[in-house]
C-alpha positions as CSV (number, residue, x, y, z in Angstrom):
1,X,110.1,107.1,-23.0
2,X,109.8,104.2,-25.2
3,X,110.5,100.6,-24.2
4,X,113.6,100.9,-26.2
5,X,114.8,103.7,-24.8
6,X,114.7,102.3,-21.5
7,X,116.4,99.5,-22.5
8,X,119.3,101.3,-23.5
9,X,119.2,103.8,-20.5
10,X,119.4,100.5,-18.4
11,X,122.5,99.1,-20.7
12,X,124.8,102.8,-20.2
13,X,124.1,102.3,-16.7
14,X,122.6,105.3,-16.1
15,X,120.2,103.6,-14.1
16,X,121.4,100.8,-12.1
17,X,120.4,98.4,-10.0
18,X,116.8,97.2,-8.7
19,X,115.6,100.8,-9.9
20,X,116.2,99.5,-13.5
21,X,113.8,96.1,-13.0
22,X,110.4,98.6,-14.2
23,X,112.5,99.5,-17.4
24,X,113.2,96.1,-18.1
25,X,109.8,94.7,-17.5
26,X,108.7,97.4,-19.8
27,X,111.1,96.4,-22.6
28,X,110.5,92.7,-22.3
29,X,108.1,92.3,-25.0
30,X,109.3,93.9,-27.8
31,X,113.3,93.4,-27.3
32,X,113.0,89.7,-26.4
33,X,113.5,88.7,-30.0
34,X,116.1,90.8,-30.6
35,X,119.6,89.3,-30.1
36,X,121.9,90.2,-26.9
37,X,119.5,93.3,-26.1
38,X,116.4,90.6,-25.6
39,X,119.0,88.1,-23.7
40,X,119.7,90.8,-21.3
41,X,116.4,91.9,-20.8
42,X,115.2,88.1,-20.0
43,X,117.4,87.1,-17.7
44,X,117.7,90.3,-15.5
45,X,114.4,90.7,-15.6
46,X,113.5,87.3,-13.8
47,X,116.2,88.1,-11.4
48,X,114.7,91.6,-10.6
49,X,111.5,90.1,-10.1
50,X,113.2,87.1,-7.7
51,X,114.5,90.1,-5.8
52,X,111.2,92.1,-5.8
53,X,110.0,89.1,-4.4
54,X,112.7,88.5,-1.7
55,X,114.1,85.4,-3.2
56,X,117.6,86.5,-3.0
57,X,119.3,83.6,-3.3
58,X,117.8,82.3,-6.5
59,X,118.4,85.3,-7.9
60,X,122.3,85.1,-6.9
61,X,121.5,81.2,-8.7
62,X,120.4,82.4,-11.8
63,X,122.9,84.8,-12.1
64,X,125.3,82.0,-11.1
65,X,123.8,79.9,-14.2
66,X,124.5,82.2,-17.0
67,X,127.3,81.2,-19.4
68,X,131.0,82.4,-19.4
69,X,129.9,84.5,-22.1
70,X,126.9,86.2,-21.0
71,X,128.6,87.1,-17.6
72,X,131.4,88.5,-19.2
73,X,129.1,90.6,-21.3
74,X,127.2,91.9,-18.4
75,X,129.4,92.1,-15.9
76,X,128.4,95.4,-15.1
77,X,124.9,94.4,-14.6
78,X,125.7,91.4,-12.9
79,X,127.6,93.4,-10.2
80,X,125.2,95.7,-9.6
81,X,122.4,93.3,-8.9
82,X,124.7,91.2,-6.6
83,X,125.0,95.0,-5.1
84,X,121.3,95.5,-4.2
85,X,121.2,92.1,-2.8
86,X,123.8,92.8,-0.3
87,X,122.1,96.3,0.7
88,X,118.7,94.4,1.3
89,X,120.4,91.7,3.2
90,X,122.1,94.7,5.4
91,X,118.8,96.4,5.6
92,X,116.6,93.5,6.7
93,X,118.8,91.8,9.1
94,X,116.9,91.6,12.3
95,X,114.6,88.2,13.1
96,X,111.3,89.1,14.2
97,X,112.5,87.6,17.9
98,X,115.2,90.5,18.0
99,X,112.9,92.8,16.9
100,X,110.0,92.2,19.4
101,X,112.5,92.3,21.9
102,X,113.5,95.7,20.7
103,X,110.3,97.0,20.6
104,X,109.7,95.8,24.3
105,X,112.2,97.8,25.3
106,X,110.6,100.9,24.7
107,X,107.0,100.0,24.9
108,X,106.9,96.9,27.5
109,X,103.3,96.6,27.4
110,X,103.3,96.1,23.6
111,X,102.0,92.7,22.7
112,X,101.5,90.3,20.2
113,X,98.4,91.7,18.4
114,X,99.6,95.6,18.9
115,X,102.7,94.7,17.0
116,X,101.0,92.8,14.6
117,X,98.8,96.1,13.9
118,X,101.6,98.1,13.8
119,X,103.8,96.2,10.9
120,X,99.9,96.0,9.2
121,X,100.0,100.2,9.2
122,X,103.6,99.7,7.5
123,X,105.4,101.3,11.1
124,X,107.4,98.2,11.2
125,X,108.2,97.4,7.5
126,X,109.6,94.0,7.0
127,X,110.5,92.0,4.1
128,X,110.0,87.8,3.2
129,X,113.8,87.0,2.7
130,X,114.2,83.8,0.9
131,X,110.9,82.2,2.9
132,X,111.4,84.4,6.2
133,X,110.2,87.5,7.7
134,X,113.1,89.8,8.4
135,X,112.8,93.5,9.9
136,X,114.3,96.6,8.5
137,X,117.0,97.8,10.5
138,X,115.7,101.1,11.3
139,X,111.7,99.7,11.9
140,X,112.3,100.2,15.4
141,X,113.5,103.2,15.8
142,X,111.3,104.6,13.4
143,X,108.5,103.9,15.5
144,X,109.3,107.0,17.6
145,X,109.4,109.2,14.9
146,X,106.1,108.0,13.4
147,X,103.3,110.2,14.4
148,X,101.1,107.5,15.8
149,X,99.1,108.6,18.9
150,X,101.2,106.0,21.2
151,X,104.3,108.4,20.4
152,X,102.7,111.6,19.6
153,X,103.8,113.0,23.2
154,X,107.3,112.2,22.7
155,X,107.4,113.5,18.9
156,X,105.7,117.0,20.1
157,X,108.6,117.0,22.5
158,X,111.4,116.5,20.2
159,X,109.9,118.9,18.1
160,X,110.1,121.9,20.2
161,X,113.5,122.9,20.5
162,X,113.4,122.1,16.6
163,X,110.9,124.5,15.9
164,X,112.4,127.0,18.1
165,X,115.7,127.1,16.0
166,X,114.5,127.1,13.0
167,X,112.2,130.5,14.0
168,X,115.5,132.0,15.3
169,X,117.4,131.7,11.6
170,X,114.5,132.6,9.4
171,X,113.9,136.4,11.8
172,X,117.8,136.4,11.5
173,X,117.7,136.3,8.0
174,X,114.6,138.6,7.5
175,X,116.1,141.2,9.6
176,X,118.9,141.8,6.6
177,X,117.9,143.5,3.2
178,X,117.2,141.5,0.4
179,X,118.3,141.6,-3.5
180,X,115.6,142.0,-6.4
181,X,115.6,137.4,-5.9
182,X,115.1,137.9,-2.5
183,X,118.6,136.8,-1.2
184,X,119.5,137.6,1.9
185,X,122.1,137.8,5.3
186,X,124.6,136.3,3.0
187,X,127.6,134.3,4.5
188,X,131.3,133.1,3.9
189,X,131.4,129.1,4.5
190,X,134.9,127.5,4.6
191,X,134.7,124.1,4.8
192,X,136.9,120.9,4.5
193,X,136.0,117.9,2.9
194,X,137.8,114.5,3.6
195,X,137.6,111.4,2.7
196,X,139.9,107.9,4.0
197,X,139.6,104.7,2.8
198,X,140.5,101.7,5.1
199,X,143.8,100.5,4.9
200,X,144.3,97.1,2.4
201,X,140.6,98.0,1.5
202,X,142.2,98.5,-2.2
203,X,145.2,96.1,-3.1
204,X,148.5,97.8,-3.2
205,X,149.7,99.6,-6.1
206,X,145.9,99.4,-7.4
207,X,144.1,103.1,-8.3
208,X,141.8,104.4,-5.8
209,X,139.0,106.7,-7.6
210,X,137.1,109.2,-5.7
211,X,134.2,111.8,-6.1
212,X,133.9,114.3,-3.4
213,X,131.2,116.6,-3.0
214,X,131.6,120.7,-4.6
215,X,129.4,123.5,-4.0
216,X,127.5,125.2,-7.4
217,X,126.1,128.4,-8.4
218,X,122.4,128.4,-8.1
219,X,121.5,131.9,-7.1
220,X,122.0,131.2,-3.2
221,X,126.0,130.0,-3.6
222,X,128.2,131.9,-5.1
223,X,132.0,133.2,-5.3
224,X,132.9,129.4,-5.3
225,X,136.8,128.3,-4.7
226,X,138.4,125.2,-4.7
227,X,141.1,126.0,-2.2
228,X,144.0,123.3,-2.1
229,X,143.6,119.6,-2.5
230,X,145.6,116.4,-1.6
231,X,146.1,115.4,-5.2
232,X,145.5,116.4,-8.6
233,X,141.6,117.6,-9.1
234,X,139.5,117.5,-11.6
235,X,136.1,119.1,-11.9
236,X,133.2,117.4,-13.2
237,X,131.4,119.0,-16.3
238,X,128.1,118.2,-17.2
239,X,126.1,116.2,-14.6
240,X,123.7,117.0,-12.2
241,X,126.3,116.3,-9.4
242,X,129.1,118.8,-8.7
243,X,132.3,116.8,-7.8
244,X,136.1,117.0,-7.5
245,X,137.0,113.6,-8.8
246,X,140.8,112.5,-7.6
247,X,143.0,109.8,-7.9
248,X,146.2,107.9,-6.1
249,X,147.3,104.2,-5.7
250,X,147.1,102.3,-2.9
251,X,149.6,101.4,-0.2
252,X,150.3,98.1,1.6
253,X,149.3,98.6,5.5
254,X,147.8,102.1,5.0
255,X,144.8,103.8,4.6
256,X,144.4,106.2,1.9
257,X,143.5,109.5,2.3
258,X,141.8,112.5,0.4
259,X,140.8,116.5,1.0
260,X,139.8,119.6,0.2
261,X,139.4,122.9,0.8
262,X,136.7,125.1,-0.4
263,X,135.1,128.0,0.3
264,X,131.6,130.2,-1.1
265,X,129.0,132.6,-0.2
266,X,125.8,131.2,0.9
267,X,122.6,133.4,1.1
268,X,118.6,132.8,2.6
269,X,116.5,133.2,-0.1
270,X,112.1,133.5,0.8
271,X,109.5,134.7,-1.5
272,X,106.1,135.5,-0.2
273,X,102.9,134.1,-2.0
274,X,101.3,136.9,-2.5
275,X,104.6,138.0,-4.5
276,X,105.2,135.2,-6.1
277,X,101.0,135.6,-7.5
278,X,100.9,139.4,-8.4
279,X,104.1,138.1,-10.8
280,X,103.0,134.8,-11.9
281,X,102.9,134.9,-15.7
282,X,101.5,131.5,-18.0
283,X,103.8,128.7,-18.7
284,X,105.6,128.9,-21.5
285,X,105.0,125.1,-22.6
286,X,107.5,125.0,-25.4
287,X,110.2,126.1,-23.9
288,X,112.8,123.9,-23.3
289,X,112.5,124.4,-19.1
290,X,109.4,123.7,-19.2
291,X,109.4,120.7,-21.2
292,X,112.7,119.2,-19.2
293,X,111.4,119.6,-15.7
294,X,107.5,118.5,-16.3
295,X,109.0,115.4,-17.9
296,X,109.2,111.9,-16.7
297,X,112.6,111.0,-15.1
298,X,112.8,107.1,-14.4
299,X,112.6,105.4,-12.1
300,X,111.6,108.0,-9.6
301,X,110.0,111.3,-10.8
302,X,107.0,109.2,-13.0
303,X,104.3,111.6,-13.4
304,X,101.7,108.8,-14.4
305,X,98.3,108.7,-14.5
306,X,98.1,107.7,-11.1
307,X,99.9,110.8,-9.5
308,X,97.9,113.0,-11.7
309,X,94.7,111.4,-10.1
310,X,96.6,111.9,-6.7
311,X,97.7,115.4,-7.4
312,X,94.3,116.7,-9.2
313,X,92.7,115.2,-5.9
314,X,94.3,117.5,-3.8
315,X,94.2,120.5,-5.9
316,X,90.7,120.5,-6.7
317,X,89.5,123.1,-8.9
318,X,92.3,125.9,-8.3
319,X,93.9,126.4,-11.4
320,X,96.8,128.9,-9.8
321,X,100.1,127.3,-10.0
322,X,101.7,128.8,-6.6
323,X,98.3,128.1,-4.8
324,X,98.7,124.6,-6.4
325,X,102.3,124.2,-5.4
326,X,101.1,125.3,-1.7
327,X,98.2,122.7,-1.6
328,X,100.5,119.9,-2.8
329,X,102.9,121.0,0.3
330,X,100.6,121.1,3.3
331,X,99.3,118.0,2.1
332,X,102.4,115.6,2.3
333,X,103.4,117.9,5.2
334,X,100.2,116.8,7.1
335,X,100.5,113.2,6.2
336,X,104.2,111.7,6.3
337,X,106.7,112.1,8.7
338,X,109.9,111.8,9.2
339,X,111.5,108.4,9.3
340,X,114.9,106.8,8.8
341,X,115.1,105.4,4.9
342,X,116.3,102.0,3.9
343,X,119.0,101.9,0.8
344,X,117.5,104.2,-2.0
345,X,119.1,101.8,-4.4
346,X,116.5,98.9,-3.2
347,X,113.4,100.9,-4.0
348,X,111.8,100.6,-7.3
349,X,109.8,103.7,-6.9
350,X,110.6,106.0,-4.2
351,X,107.5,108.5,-4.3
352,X,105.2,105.3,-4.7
353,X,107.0,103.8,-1.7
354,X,105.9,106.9,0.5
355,X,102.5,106.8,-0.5
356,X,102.2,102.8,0.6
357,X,104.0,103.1,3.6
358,X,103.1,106.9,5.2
359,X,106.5,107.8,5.8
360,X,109.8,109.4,3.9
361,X,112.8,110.8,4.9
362,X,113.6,114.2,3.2
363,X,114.6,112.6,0.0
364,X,111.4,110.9,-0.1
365,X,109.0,113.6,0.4
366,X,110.9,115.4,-1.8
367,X,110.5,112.9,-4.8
368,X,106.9,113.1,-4.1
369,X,106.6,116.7,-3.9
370,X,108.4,117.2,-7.0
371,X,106.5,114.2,-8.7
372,X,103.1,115.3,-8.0
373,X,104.2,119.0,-9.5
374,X,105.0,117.7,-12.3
375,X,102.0,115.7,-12.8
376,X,100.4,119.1,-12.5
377,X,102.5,120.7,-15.2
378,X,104.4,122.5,-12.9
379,X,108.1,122.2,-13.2
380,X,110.6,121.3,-10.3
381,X,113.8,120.1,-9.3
382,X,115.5,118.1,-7.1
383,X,118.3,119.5,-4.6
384,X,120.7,118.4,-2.2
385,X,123.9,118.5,0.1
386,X,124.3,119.4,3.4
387,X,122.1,120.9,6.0
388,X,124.6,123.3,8.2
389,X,122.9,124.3,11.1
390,X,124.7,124.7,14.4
391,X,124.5,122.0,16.2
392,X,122.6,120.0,13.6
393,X,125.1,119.4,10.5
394,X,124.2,116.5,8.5
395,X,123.1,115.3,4.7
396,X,120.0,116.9,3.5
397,X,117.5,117.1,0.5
398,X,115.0,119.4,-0.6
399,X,113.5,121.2,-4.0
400,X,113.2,123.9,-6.6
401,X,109.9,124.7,-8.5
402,X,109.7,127.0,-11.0
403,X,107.1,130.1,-11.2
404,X,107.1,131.7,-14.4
405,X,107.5,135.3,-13.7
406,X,109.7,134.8,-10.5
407,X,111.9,131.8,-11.5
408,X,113.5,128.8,-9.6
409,X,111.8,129.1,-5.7
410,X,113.3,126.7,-2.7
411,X,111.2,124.3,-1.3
412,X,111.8,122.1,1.5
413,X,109.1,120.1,2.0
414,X,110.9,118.1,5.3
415,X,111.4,121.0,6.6
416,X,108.1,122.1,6.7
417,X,107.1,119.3,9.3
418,X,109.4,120.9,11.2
419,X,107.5,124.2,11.2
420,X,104.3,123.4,10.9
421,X,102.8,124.4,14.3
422,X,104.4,127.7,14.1
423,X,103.7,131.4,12.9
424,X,106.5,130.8,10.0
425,X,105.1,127.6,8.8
426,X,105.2,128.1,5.7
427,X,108.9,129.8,5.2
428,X,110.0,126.4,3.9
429,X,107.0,126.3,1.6
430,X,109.1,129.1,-0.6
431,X,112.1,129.4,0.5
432,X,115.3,128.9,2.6
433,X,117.6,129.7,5.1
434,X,121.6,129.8,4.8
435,X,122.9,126.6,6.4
436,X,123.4,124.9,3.0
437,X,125.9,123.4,1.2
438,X,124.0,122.4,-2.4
439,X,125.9,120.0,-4.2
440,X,123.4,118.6,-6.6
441,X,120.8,119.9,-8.8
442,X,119.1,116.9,-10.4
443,X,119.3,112.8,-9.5
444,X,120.2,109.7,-11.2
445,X,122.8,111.3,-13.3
446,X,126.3,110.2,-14.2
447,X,129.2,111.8,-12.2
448,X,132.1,112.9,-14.3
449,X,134.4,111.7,-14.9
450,X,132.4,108.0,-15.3
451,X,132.2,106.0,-12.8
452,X,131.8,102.7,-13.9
453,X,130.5,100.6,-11.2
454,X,126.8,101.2,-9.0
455,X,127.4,103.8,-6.8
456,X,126.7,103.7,-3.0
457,X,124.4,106.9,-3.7
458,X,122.5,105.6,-6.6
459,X,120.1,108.3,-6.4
460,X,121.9,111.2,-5.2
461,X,125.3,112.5,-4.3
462,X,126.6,113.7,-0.9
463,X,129.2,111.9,0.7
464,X,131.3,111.0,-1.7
465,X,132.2,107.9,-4.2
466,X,135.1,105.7,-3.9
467,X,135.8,102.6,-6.9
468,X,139.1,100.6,-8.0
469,X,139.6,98.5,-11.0
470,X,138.0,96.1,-9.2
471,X,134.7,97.4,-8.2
472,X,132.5,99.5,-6.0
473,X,133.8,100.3,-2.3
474,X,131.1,100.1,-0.3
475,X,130.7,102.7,2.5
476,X,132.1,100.2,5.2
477,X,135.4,100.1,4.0
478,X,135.6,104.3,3.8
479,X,134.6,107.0,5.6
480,X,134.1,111.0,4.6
481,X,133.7,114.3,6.4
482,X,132.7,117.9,6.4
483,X,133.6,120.4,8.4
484,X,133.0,124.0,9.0
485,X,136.0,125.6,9.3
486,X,134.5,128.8,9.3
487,X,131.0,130.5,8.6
488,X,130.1,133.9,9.2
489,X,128.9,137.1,8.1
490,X,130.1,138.9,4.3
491,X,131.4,142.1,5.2
């Protein structure tokens, strides 16, 4: 992409926020002489670096500075900035006294120097917030999910029963026939989607906006139906994330509430390696595919010259795209674990964040995964909804790589750690079971209809979007739920 083209990518909005400070350092030099496009790029991209750097409140000052006219021009920009500042702040709100104090809760003998070492190995991650050293939220927690040897007893514990599960669904879905894509043991989800915003969150009378998460037809979902709704719907055309967008004013003294029903058909889906090799045919490298999903995506699938090293690194001399694709999985699989994520929206680079700090959530190691394919010349996709597992329902990320010869395969790289010590470790690797609800197919896109504002997902799209004339709602002032109303078997 060329520094222009950033530029304006960054202007429509499709990529807001901190995300957008590497486009606009990339643009700098050759639109800084050019009019209102060089203006933009000059001050936003001081104030992305003041952020970078943690000086949040000169970056709230030198937005604070521009003229009437240049903060009615990018208003849009402006807000979206003052929106990532507030997410870090919420993210990196604990002193280090409150956070020693946490840790010493759980590991009283801990001391000055083992702490020390720890937030050195990046398993406390803390930020310099305008001259002081705050704490991620999470950091402490995350430290018993890290697999460091002082935790690795109670992580093999927590594993178990995980593992466990997971062997139960993929023999109950091997023990059904499969199709000629190897989909399997398909079954009827129902499910009910709501979504309430606080009451006086919105002034009265003013339009509430909102995107709610829709199932789509990707060769494991299908026979898709909007049921019944609480207002108008309409369905979004075009982007990478499937919503019902609706609309409604709201009322004095009331919170304001939206729903859905829906149902589909959700299938398991595995194919073997050996399969997927006796079928493998070459690339075709002009096809439009192939070109779409080996390509750079900014600002977090960057298949640079530095992922290539990575990936070529781990790949050695095999040439074979599926034993490629295998390689690249057991190697984040060995490597990162599981850890709660701070706001994607703060992250310039998410792939390059899980590299430097050794951990990702599924997101994360998905990014990478599908980055260092890519960097390979293998194309892949991002995925995402819900994870539906009894017991275990919650938001959930994962992949697609395409083999030419078989087509799009699943791949859930998070999942994997979940399996690794077990005889189906490597289910995951090329396939996947039927608690899903996939409600994207790509990231960083546009919902539809527009929203105008930086979303609270900036990345991807799951549990839902709420704006007003007025601006973003942030996720304190809503809330939103799924529910399985019904899941079993297709006769």
């Amino acid at each position: 992409m060329k520094s222009g083209q950033i530029l304006a990518t960054i202007l429509t909005g499709t990529i807001l926020g901190l995300a957008s400070c590497a486009g606009a350092k990339h643009a700098e030099t050759k639109e800084s002489n050019d009019g209102a496009a060089g203006a933009e790029v000059k001050w936003k991209t001081e104030a992305c670096k003041l952020v970078h750097s943690g000086e949040l409140n000169k970056a709230v000052a030198l937005m604070d500075s521009l003229s009437d006219g240049e903060k009615g021009e990018y208003a849009l920009q402006i807000d979206s900035l003052r929106e990532i500042i507030d997410r870090l702040r919420y993210d990196f709100a604990v002193t280090p006294e409150e956070g020693v104090k946490m840790v010493k809760e759980i590991v009283p003998e801990a001391d000055d120097e083992l702490i020390a070492e720890w937030k050195g190995k990046k398993y406390i991650e803390t930020m310099t917030i305008d001259g002081s050293e705050m704490w991620f939220r999470k950091a402490v927690r995350n430290l018993r999910l890290i697999d460091v040897e002082d935790f690795g007893l109670y992580n093999k514990l927590e594993k178990r029963g995980v593992e466990e599960d997971y062997t139960g669904y993929h023999n109950d879905m091997m023990a059904k026939d499969a199709d000629d894509r190897g989909t399997r043991n398909w079954h009827l989800a129902k499910i009910t989607f709501t979504l309430d915003v606080d009451a006086d969150a919105v002034p009265a009378g003013e339009m509430v906006r909102v995107w709610l998460p829709f199932p789509f037809e990707n060769g494991r979902q299908r026979n898709i139906r909007l049921i019944s709704t609480s207002h108008k719907p309409t369905m979004s055309e075009g982007s990478v994330h499937h919503t019902v967008y609706m609309e409604t004013p709201a009322v004095a003294g009331k919170p304001t509430h939206f729903g859905m029903e829906l149902s589909y058909e959700v299938g398991g889906q595995y194919f073997s390696l050996d399969d997927l090799k006796r079928d493998l045919k070459p690339y075709d490298k002009e096809s439009e595919l192939y070109r779409r999903y080996t390509a750079t995506e900014y600002p977090h699938i960057v298949p640079n010259e530095k992922m290539r090293e990575l990936a070529k690194s781990i790949v050695g001399d095999e040439t074979n795209p599926v034993e490629q694709a295998s390689m690249i999985y057991d190697w984040i699989v060995a490597r990162y674990p599981w850890a709660g994520a701070r706001d994607y929206s703060t992250i310039p680079n998410i792939p390059e964040y899980v590299l430097e700090n050794g951990h990702g959530d599924c997101g994360q190691v998905s990014l990478l995964n599908i980055t260092l394919l890519r960097s390979l010349g293998i194309p892949a996709r991002w995925e995402s909804g819900w994870m539906l597992h009894p017991g275990d329902k919650n938001l959930h990320d994962w992949g697609e790589i395409y083999f030419e010869g078989t087509g799009w395969v699943p791949c859930d790289v998070s999942f994997g750690r979940s399996t690794k010590n077990t005889a189906i470790k490597d289910i995951y690797k090329t396939g996947t079971d039927i608690y899903r609800f996939a409600t994207n197919e790509g990231v960083n896109g546009k919902l539809s209809p527009e929203k105008l504002y930086i979303r609270c997902e900036t990345v991807d799209f799951q549990i839902g979007e709420v704006e007003w004339r007025g601006g973003n709602l942030p996720m304190q002032k809503w809330s939103s739920n799924l529910n399985i109303d019904k899941f079993e078997p297709v006769k």
